[in-house]
DSSP file (Angstrom, degrees, kcal/mol; ACC not computed):
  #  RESIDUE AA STRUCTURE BP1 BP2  ACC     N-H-->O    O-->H-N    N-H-->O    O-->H-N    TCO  KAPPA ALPHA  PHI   PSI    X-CA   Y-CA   Z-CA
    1    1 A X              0   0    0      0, 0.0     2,-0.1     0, 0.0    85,-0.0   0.000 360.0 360.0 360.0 127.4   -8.9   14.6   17.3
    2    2 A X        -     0   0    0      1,-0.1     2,-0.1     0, 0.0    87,-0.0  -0.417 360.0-113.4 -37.8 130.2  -11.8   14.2   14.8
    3    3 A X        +     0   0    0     -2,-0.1     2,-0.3     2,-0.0    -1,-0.1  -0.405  36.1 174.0 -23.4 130.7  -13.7   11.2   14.0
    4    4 A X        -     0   0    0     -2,-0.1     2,-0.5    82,-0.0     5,-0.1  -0.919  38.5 -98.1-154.2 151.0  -13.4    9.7   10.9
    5    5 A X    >>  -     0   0    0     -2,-0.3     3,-0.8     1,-0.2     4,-0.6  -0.502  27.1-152.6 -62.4 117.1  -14.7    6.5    9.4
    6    6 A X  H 3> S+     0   0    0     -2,-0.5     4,-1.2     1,-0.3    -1,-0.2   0.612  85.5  59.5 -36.3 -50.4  -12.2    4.1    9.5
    7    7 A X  H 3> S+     0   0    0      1,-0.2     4,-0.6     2,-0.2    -1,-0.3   0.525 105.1  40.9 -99.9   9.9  -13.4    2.4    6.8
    8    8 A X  H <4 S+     0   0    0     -3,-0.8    -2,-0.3     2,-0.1    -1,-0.2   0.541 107.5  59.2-122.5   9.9  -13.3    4.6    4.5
    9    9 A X  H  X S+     0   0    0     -4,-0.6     4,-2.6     2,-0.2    -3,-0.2   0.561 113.6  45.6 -90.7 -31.8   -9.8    6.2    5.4
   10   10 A X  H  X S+     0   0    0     -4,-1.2     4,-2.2     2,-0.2     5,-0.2   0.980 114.8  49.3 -80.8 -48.4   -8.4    2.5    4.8
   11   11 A X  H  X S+     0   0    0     -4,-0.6     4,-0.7     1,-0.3    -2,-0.2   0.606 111.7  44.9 -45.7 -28.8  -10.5    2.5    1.8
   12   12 A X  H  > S+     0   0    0      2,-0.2     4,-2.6    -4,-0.2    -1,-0.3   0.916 116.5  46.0 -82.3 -63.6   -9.2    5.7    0.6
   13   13 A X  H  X S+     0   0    0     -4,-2.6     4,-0.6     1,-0.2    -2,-0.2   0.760 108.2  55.5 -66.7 -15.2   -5.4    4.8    1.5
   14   14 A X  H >< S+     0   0    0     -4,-2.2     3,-1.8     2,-0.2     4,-0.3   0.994 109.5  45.7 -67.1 -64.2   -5.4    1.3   -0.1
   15   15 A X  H >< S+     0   0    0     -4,-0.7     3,-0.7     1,-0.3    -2,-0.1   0.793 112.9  54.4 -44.2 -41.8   -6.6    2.7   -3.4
   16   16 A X  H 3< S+     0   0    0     -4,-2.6    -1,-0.3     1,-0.2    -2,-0.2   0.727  89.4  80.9 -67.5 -17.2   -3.9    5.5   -3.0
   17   17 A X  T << S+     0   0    0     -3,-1.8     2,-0.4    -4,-0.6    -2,-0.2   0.721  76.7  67.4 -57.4 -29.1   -1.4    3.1   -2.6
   18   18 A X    X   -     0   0    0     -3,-0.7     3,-0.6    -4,-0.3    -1,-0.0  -0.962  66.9-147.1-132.2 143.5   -0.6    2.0   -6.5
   19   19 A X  T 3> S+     0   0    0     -2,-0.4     4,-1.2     1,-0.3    -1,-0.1   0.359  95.3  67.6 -92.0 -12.3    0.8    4.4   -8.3
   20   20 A X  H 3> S+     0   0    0      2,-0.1     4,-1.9     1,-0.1    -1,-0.3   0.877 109.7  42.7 -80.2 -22.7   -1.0    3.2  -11.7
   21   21 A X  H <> S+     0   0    0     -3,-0.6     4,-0.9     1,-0.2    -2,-0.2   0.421 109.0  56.2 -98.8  26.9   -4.6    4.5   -9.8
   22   22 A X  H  4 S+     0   0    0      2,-0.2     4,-0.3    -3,-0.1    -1,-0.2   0.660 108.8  47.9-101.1 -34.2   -2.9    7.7   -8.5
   23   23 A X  H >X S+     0   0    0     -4,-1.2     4,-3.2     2,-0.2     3,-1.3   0.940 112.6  54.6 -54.3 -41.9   -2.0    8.4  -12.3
   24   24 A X  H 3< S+     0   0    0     -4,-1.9    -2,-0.2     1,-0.3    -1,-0.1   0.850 105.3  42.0 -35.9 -66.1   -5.5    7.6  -13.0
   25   25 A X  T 3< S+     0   0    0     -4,-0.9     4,-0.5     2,-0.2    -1,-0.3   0.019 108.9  66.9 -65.1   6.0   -7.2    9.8  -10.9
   26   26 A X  T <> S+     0   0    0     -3,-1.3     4,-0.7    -4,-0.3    -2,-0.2   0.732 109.1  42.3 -36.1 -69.1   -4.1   12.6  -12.2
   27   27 A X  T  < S+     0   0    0     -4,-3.2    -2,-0.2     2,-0.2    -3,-0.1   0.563 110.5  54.8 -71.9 -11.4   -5.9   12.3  -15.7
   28   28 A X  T >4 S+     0   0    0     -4,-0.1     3,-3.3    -5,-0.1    47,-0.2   0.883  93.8  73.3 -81.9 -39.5   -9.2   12.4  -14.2
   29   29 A X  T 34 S+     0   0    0     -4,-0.5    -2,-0.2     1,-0.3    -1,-0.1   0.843  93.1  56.8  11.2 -62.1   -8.1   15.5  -12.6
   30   30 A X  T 3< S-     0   0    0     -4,-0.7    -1,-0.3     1,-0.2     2,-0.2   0.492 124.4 -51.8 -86.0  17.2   -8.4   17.0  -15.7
   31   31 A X  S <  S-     0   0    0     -3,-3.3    -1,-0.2     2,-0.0     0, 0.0  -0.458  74.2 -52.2 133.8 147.5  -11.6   16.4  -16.6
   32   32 A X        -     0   0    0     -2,-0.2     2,-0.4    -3,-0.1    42,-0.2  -0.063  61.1-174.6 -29.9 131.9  -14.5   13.2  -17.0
   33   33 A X  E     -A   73   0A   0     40,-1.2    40,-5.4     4,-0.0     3,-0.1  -0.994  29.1-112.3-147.9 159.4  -13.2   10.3  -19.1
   34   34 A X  E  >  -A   72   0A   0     -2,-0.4     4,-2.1    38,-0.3     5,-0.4  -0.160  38.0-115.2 -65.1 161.3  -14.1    6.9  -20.8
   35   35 A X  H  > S+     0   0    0     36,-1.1     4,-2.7     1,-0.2     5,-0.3   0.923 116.5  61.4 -67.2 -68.2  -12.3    3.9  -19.3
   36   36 A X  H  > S+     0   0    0      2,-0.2     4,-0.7     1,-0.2    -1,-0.2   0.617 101.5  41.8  53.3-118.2  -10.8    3.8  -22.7
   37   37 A X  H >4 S+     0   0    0      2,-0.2     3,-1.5     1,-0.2     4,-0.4   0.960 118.5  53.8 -60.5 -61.6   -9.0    7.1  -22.9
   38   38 A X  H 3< S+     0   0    0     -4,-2.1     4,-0.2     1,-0.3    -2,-0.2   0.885 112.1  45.6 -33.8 -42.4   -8.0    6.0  -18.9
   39   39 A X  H >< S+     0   0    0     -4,-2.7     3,-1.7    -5,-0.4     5,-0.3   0.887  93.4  82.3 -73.6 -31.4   -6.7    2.7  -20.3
   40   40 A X  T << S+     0   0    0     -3,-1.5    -1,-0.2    -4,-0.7    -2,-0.1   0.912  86.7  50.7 -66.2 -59.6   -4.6    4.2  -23.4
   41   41 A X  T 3  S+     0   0    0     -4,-0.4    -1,-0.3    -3,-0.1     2,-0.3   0.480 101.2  86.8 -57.2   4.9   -1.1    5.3  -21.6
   42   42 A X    <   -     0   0    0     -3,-1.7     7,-0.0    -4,-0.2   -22,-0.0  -0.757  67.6-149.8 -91.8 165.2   -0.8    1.7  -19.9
   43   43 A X  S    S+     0   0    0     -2,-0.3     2,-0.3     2,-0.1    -3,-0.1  -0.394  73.5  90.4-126.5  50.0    0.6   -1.4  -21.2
   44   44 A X  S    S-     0   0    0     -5,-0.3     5,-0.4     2,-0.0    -2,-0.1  -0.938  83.3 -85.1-150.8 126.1   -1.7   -3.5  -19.3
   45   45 A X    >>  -     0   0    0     -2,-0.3     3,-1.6     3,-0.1     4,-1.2   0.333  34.7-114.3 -35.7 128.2   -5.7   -5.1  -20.6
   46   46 A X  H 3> S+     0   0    0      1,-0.2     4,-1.5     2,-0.2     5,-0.1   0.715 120.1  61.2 -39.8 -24.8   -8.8   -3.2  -20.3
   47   47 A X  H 3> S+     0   0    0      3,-0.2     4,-1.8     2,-0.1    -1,-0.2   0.826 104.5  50.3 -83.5 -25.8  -10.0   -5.6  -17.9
   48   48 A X  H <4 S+     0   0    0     -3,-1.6     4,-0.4     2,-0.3    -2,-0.2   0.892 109.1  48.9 -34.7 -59.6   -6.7   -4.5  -15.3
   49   49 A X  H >X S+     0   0    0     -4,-1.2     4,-5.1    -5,-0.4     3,-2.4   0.981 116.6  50.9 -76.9 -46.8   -7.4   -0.5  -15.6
   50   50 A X  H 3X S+     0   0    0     -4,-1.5     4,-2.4     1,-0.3     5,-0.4   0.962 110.2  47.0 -47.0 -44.3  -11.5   -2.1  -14.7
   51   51 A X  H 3X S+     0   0    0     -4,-1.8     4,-0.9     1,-0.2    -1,-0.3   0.872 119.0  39.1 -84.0  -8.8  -10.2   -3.9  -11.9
   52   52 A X  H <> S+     0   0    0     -3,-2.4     4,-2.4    -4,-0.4     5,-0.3   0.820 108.9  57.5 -92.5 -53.5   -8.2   -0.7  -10.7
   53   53 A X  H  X S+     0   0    0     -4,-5.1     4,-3.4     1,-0.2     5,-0.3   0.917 106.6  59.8 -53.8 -19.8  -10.8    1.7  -11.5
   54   54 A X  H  X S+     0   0    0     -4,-2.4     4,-5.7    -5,-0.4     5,-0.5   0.941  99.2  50.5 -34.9 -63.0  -12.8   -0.8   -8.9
   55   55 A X  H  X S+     0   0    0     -4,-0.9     4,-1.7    -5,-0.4     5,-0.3   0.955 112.3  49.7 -53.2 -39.7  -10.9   -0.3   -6.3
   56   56 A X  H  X>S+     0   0    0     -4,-2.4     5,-2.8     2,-0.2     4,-0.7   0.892 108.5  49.0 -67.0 -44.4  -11.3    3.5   -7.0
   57   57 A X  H  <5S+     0   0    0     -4,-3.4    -2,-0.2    -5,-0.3    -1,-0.2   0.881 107.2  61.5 -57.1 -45.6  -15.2    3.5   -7.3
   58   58 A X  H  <5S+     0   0    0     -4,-5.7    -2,-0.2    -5,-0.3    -1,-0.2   0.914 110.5  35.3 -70.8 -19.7  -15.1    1.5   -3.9
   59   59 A X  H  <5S-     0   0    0     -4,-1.7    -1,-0.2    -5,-0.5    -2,-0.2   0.792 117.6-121.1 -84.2 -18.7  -13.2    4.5   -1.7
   60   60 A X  T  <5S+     0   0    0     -4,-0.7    19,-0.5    -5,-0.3    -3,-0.2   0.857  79.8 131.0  68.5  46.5  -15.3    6.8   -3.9
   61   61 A X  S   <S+     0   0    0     -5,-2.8    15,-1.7    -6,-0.1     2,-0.2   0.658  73.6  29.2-109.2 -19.3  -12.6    8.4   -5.1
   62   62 A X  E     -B   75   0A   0     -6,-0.7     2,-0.3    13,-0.3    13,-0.2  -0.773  68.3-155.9-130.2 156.6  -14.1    7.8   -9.2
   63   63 A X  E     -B   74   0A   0     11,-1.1    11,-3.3    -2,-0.2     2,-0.3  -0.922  13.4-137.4-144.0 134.4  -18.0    7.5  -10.0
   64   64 A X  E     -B   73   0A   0     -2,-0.3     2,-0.4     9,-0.2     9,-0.2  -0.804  18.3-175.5 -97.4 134.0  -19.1    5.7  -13.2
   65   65 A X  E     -B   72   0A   0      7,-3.0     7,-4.2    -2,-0.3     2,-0.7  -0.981  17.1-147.8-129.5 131.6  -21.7    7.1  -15.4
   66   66 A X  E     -B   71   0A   0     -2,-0.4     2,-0.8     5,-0.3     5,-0.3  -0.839  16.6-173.1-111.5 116.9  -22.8    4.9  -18.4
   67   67 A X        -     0   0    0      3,-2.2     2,-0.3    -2,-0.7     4,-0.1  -0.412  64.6 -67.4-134.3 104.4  -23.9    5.7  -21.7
   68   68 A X  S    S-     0   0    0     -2,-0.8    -1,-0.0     1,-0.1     0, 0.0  -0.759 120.8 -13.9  68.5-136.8  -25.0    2.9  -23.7
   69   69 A X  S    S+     0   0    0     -2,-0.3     2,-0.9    -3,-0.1    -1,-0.1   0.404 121.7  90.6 -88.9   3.1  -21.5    0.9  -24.3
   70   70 A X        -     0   0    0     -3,-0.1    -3,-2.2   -36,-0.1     2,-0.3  -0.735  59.1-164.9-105.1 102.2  -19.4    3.8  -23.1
   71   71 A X  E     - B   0  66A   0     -2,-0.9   -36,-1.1    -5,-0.3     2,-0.4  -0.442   9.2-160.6 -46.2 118.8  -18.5    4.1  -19.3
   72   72 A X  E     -AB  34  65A   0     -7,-4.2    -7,-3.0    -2,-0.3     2,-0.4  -0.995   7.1-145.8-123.3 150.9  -17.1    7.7  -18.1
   73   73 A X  E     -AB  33  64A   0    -40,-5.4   -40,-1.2    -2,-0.4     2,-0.4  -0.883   9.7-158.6-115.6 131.5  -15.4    8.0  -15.3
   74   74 A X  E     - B   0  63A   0    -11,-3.3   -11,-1.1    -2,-0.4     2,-0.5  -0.832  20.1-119.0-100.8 138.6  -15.6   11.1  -12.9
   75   75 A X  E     - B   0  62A   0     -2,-0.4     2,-0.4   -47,-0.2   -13,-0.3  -0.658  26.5-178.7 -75.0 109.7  -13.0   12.5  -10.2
   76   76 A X    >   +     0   0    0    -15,-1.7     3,-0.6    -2,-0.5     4,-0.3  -0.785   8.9 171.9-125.0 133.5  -14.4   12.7   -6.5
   77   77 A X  T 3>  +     0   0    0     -2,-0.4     4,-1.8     1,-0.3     5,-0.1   0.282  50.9  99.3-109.7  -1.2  -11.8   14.0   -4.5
   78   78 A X  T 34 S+     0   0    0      2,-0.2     3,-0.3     1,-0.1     4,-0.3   0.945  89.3  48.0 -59.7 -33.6  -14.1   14.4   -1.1
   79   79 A X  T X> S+     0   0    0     -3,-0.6     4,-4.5   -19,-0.5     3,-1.9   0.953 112.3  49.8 -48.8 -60.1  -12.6   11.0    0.3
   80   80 A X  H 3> S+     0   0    0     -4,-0.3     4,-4.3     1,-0.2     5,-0.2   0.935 109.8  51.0 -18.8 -51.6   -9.1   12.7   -0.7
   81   81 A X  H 3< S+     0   0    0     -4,-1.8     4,-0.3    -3,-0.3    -1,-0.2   0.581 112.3  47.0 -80.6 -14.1  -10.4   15.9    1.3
   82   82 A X  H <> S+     0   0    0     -3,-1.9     4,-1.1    -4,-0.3    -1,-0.3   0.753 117.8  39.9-101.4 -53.9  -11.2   13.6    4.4
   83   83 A X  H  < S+     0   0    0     -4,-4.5    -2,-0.2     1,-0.2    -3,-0.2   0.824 110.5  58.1 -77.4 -11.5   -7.8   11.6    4.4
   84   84 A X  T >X S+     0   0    0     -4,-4.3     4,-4.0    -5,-0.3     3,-2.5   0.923 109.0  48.8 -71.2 -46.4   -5.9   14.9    3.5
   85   85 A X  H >> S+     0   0    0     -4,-0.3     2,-2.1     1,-0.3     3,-2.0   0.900 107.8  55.0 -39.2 -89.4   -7.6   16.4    7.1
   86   86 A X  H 3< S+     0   0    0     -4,-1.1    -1,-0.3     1,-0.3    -2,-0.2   0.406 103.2  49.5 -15.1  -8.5   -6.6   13.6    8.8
   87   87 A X  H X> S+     0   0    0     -3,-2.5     3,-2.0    -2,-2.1     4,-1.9   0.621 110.2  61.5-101.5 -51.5   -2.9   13.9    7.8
   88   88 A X  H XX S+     0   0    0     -4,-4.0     4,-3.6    -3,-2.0     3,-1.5   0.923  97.1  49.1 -49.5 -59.0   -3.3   17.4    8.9
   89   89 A X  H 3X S+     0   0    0     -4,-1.0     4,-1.2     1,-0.3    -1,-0.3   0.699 111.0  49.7 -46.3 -22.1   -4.1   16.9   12.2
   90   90 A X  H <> S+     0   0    0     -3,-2.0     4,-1.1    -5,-0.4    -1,-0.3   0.631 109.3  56.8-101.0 -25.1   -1.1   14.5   12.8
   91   91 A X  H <X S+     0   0    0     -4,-1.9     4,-1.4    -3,-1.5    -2,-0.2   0.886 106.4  48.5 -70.3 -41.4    0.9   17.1   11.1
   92   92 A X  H  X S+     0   0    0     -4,-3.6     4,-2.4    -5,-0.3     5,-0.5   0.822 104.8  63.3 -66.7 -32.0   -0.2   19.5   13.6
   93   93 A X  H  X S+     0   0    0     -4,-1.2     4,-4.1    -5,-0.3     5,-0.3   0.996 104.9  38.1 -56.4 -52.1    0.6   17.2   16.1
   94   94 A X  H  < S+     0   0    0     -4,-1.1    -1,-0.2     2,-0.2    -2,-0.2   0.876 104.8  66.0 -50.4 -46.8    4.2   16.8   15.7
   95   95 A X  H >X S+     0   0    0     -4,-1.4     3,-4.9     2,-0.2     4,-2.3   0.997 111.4  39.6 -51.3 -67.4    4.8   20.6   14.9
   96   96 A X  H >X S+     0   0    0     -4,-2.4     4,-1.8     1,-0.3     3,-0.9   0.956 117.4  47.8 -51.1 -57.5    3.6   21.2   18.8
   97   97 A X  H 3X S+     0   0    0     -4,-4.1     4,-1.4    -5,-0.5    -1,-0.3   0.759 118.0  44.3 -49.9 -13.1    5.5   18.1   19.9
   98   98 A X  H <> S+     0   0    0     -3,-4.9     4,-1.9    -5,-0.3    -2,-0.2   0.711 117.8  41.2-105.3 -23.9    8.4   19.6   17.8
   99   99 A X  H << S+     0   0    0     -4,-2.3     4,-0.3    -3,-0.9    -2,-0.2   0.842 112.0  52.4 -83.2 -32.1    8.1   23.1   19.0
  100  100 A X  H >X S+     0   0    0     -4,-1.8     3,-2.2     2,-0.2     4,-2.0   0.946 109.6  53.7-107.1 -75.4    7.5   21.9   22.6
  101  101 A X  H 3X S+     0   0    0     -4,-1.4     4,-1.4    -5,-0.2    -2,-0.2   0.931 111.4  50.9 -10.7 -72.2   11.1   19.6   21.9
  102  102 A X  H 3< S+     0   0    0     -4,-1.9     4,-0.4     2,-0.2    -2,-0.2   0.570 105.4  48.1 -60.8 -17.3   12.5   23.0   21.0
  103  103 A X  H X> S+     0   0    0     -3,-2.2     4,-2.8    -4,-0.3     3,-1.4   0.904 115.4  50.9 -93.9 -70.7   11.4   25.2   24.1
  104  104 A X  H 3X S+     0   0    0     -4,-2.0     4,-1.3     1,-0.2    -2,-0.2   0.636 108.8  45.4 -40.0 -32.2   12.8   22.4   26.2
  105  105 A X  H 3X S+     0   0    0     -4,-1.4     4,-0.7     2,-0.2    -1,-0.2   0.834 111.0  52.3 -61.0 -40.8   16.1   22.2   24.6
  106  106 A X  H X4 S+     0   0    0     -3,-1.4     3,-0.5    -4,-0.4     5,-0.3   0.922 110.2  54.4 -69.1 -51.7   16.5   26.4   24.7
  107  107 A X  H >X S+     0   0    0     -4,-2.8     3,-3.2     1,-0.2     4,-2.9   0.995 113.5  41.3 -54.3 -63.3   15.6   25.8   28.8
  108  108 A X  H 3X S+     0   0    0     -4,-1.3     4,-1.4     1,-0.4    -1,-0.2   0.845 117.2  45.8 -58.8 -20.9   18.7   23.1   29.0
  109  109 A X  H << S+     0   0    0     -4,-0.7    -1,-0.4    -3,-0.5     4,-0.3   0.203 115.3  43.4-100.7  20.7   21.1   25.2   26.8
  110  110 A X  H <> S+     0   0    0     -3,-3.2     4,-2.2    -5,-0.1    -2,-0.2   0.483 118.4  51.6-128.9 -49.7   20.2   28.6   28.8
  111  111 A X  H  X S+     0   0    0     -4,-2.9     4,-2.1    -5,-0.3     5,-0.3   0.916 113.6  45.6 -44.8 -87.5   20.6   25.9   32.5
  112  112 A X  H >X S+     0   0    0     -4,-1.4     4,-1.8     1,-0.3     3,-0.6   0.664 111.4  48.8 -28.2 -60.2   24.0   24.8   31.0
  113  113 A X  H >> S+     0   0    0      1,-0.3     4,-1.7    -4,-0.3     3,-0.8   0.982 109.2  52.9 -44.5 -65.1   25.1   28.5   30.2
  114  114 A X  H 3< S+     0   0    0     -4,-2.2    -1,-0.3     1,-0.3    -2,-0.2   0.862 113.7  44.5 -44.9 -39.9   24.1   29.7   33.9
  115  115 A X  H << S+     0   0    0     -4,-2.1    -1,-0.3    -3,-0.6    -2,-0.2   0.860 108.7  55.0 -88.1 -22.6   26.4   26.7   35.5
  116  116 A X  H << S+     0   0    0     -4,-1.8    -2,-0.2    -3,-0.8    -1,-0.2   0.941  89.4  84.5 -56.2 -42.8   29.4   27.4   33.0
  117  117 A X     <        0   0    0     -4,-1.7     0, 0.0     1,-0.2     0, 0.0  -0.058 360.0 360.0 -49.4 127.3   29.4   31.3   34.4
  118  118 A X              0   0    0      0, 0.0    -1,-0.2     0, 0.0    -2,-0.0   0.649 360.0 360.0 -96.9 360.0   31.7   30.8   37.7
C-alpha cells in the first residue's frame, strides 16, 4: 500500500461529502468561474456558496484568483486524483480477496463432487 497524507485524504473526503460542493466543483469542471455564476443555481446566500467554496480551497480541490472585486474560482482535481488512487487500491484489494473466495469455493465444490462419486 501507498502512503498518502492523511490529512489531506480526510480533507479531500470531507469536502466531497455535500452534495451542494460536488455540484460545484461539476460546474467548475467546465471551465474557471466567479463565485457569482457558482452561487446562481442555489437557493442559499453568497456568503453560504463562500463558506462551501472554503471548505473546497482547504482540500485544494478549487484555487481563487482575484481581480479587483471579482473572485474566480478554478478546478484542481489533483487531490481528487490522490483520493481516486487510494480507492483503487482497496478496489484491488477485494477483487484478489474476491477471486481468491472464488478459487476456494471451485476447490470445495470439485472435493464435494469427488465424495458424491461412490
Amino acid at each position: 500500500m501507498v502512503n498518502y497524507s492523511s490529512r489531506l485524504l480526510d480533507r479531500t473526503f470531507a469536502a466531497l461529502a455535500d452534495p451542494t460542493r460536488r455540484r460545484i466543483l461539476g460546474q467548475l469542471a467546465g471551465g474557471d468561474s466567479c463565485v457569482t455564476e457558482l452561487a446562481k443555481p442555489y437557493s442559499m446566500s453568497l456568503p453560504a456558496i463562500s463558506k462551501h467554496l472554503k471548505v473546497l480551497e482547504r482540500a485544494g480541490l478549487v484555487c481563487r484568483r482575484r481581480n479587483g472585486r471579482v473572485h474566480r474560482m478554478k478546478l484542481e482535481a489533483a487531490p481528487m486524483k490522490e483520493a481516486s488512487q487510494w480507492i483503487e487500491e482497496y478496489r484491488r484489494f477485494w477483487e484478489e480477496s474476491f477471486d481468491r473466495l472464488g478459487e476456494y469455493l471451485k476447490e470445495l465444490q470439485a472435493k464435494d463432487k469427488k465424495q458424491e462419486k461412490p
